[in-house]
C-alpha positions as CSV (number, residue, x, y, z in Angstrom):
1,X,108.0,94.4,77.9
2,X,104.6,96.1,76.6
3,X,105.0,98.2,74.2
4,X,102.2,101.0,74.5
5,X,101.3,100.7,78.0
6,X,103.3,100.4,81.7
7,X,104.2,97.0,82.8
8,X,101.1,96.2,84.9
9,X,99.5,95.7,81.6
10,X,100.7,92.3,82.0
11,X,100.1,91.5,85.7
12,X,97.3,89.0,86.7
13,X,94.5,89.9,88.7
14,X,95.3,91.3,91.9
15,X,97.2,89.2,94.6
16,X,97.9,89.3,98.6
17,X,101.1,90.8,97.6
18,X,99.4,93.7,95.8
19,X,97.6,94.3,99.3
20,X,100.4,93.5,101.7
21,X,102.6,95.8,99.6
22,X,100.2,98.5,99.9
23,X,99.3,98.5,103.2
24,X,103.0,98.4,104.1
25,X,103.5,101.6,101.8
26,X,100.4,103.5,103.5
27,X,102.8,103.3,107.1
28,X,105.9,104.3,105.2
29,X,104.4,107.2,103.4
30,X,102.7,108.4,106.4
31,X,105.4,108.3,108.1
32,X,107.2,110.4,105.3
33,X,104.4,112.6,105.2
34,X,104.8,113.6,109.0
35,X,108.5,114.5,108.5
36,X,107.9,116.3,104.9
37,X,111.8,115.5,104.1
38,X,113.4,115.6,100.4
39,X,112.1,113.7,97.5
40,X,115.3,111.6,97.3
41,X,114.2,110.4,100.7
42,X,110.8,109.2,99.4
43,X,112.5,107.1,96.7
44,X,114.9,105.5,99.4
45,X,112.4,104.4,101.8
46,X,109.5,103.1,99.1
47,X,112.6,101.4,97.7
48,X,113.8,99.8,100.8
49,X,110.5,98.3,101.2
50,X,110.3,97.4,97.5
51,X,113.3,95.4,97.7
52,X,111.6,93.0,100.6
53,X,109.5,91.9,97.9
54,X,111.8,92.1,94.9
55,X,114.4,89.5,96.5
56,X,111.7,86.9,98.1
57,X,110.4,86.8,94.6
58,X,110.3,83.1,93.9
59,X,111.2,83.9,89.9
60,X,113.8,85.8,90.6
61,X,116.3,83.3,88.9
62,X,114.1,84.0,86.0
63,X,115.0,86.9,85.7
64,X,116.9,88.1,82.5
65,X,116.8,91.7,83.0
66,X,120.6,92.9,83.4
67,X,123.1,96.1,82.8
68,X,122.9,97.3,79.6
69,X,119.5,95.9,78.4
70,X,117.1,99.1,78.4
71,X,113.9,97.4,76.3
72,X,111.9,98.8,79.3
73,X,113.0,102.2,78.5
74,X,112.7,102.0,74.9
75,X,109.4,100.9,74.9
76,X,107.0,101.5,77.4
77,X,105.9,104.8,78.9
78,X,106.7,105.3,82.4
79,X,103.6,106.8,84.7
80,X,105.1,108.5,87.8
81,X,103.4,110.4,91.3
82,X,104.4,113.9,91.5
83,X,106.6,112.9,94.1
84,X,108.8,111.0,92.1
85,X,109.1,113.2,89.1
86,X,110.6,115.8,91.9
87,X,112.8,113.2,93.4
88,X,114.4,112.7,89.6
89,X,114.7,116.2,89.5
90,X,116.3,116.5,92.5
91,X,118.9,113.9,91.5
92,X,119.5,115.3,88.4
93,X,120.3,118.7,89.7
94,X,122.6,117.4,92.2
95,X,124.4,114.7,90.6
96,X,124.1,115.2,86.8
97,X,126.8,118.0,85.0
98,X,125.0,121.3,84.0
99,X,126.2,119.7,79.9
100,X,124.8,117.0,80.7
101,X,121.5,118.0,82.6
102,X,121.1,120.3,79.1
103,X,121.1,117.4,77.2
104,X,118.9,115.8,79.2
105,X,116.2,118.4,79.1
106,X,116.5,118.7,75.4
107,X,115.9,114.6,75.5
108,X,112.8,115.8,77.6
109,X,111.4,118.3,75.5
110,X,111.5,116.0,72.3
111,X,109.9,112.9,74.0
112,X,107.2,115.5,75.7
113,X,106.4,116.8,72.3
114,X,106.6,113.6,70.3
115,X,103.6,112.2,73.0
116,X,101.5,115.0,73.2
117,X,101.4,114.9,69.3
118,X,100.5,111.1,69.4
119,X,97.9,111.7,72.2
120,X,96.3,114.5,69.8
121,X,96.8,111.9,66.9
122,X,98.8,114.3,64.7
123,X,101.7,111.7,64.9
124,X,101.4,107.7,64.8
125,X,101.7,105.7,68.0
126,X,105.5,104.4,67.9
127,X,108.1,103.6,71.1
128,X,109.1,106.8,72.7
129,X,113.1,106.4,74.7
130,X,112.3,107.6,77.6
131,X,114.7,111.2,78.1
132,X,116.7,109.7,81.1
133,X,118.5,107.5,78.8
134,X,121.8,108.8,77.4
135,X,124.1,108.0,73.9
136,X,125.0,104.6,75.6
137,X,121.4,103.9,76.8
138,X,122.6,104.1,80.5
139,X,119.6,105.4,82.8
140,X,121.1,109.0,84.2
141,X,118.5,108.7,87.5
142,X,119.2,105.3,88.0
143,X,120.0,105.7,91.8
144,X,116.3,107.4,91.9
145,X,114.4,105.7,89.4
146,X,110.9,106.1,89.8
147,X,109.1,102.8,91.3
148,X,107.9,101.1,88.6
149,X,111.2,101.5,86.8
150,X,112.9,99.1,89.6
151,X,110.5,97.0,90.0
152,X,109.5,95.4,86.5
153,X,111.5,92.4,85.2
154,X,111.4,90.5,82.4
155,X,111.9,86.6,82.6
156,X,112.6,86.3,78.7
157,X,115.1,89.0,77.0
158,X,114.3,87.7,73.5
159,X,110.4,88.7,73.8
160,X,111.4,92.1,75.4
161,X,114.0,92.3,72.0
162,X,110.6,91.1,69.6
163,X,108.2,93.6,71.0
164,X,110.1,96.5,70.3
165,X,110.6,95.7,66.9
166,X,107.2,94.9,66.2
167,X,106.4,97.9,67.8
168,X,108.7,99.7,65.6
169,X,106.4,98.7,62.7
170,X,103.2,100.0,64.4
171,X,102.3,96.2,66.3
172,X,101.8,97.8,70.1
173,X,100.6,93.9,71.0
174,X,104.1,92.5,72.0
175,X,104.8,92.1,75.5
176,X,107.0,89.9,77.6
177,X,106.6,87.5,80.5
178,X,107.0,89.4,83.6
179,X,108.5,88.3,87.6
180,X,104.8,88.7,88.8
181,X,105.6,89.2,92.7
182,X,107.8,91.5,92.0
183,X,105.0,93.9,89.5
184,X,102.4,93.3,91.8
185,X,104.2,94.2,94.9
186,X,105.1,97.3,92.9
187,X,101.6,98.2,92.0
188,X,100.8,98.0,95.4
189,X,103.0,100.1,96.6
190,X,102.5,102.7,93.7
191,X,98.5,102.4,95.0
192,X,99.5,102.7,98.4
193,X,101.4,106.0,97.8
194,X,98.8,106.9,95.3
195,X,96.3,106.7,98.0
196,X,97.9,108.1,100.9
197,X,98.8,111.3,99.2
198,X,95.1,112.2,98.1
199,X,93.3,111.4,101.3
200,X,96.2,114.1,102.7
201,X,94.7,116.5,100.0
202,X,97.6,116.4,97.9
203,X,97.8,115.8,94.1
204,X,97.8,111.8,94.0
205,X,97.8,111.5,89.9
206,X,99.8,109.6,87.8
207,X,101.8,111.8,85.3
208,X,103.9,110.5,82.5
209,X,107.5,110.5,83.8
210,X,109.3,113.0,80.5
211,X,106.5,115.5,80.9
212,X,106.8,115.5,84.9
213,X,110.3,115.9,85.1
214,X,110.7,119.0,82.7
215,X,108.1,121.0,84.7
216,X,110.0,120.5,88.0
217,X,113.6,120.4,86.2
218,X,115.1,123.3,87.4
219,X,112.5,123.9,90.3
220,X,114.6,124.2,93.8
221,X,111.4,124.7,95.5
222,X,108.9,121.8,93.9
223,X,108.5,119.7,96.8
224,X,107.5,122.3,99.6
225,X,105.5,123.4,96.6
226,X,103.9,120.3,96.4
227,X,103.0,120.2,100.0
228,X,101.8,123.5,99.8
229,X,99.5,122.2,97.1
230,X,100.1,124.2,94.4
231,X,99.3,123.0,91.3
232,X,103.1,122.5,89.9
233,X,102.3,119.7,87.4
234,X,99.4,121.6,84.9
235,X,101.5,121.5,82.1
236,X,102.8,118.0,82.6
237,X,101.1,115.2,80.8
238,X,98.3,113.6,83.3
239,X,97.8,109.9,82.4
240,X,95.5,108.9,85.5
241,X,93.3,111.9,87.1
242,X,91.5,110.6,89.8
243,X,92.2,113.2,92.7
244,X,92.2,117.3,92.3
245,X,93.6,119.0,91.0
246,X,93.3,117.0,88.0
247,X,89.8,115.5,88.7
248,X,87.0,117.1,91.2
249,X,86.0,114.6,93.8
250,X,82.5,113.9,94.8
251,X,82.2,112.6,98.2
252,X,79.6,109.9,98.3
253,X,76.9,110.2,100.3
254,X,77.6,108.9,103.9
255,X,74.8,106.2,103.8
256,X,76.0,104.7,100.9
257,X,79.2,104.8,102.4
258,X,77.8,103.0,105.2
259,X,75.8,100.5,103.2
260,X,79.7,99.6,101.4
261,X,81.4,98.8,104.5
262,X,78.8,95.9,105.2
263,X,79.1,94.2,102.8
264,X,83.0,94.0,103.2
């Protein structure tokens, strides 16, 4: 698994899968959109579709992810919509013991300072566990993972195993041999929710999953907040901008526009 940036890191180019997947997530999410339901419900359907993908894979026998192996978690850091940062929220407040959900947000807070001090280069770059993971390194929003967190597997434990502990020592290079259906059908549908939620005018950036969760934690409100497009996620760590209210868009001219689309 990478060990300083998300799994994609290690995806080829982009494939027909990428764009199937994401055209198949613009329909879903629009259809979500129209019926502004819970975020548990978001994760559900995206999933559902996900899966599709996941078990046509043709290396899925390659697969050596299994229960109890958490190098993604240990490792990598996990960029999340604002959608699925509630829907972990959501889970958490519903299905998580108030001890335990305190744990958990103390797990939070210590991951979200440890990475704003590496981004302002006060601490070294090292692996960061992500916060969801508890004493026995079980994920505690398994059941409402974000996305990319269910849809990255490795096809050789033993790399996973190597680039931690190189990382460990400061080596970010080490990554592992990924099931590449499966990451670029995840991509695509990341994109495709990406997309859909800024051409509705909502806040469509990518936010680093520790960070997003502990400004929504004990929000009951966040998604009609969301819809309502307040800016909930100011204090959480932004790791794409590239709709408001992170970034200000400039609409391009409609003749350039125009030019674009012939030479599709």
């Amino acid at each position: 698994m990478p060990s300083n940036s998300s799994a994609t890191a290690n995806a080829p180019t982009v494939t027909q899968t990428f764009y199937t997947a994401a055209r198949e997530a613009r329909d879903v999410v629009q259809r979500l959109l129209k019926r502004k339901r819970e975020g548990l419900d978001w994760i559900d359907d995206l999933r559902e579709l996900q899966q599709e993908f996941i078990q046509s894979s043709p290396q899925a026998s390659q697969r050596e992810c299994g229960a109890g192996c958490a190098s993604c978690c240990l490792s990598a850091q996990v960029d999340v919509t604002g959608v699925e940062a509630i829907a972990a929220s959501e889970f958490l407040r519903m299905c998580v013991s108030p001890e335990d959900l305190a744990k958990i947000e103390t797990r939070l807070k210590r991951s979200t300072e440890i990475r704003r001090a590496q981004i302002k280069g006060q601490l070294p770059q090292r692996p960061v566990a992500c916060g969801m993971l508890n004493s026995k390194g079980h994920c505690q929003i398994y059941a409402a993972r974000p996305v990319i967190c269910s849809g990255v597997f490795s096809t050789d434990r033993q790399a996973c195993d190597d680039a931690i502990h190189a990382a460990e020592t400061g080596d970010l290079s080490g990554s592992a041999p990924l099931d590449l259906v499966s990451i670029q059908a995840t991509g695509g549908i990341s994109g495709g929710l990406q997309r859909v939620l800024v051409e509705n005018g909502y806040d469509g950036n990518l936010y680093e999953l520790n960070s997003a969760v502990l400004t929504v934690l004990h929000d009951t409100q966040a998604l009609q907040r969301f819809f309502d497009r307040e800016d909930i996620f100011r204090d959480a760590i932004c790791t794409e901008a590239h709709s408001p209210p992170r970034r200000n868009m400039v609409v391009r001219p409609y003749h350039l526009r125009r030019r674009e689309s012939q030479l599709r």
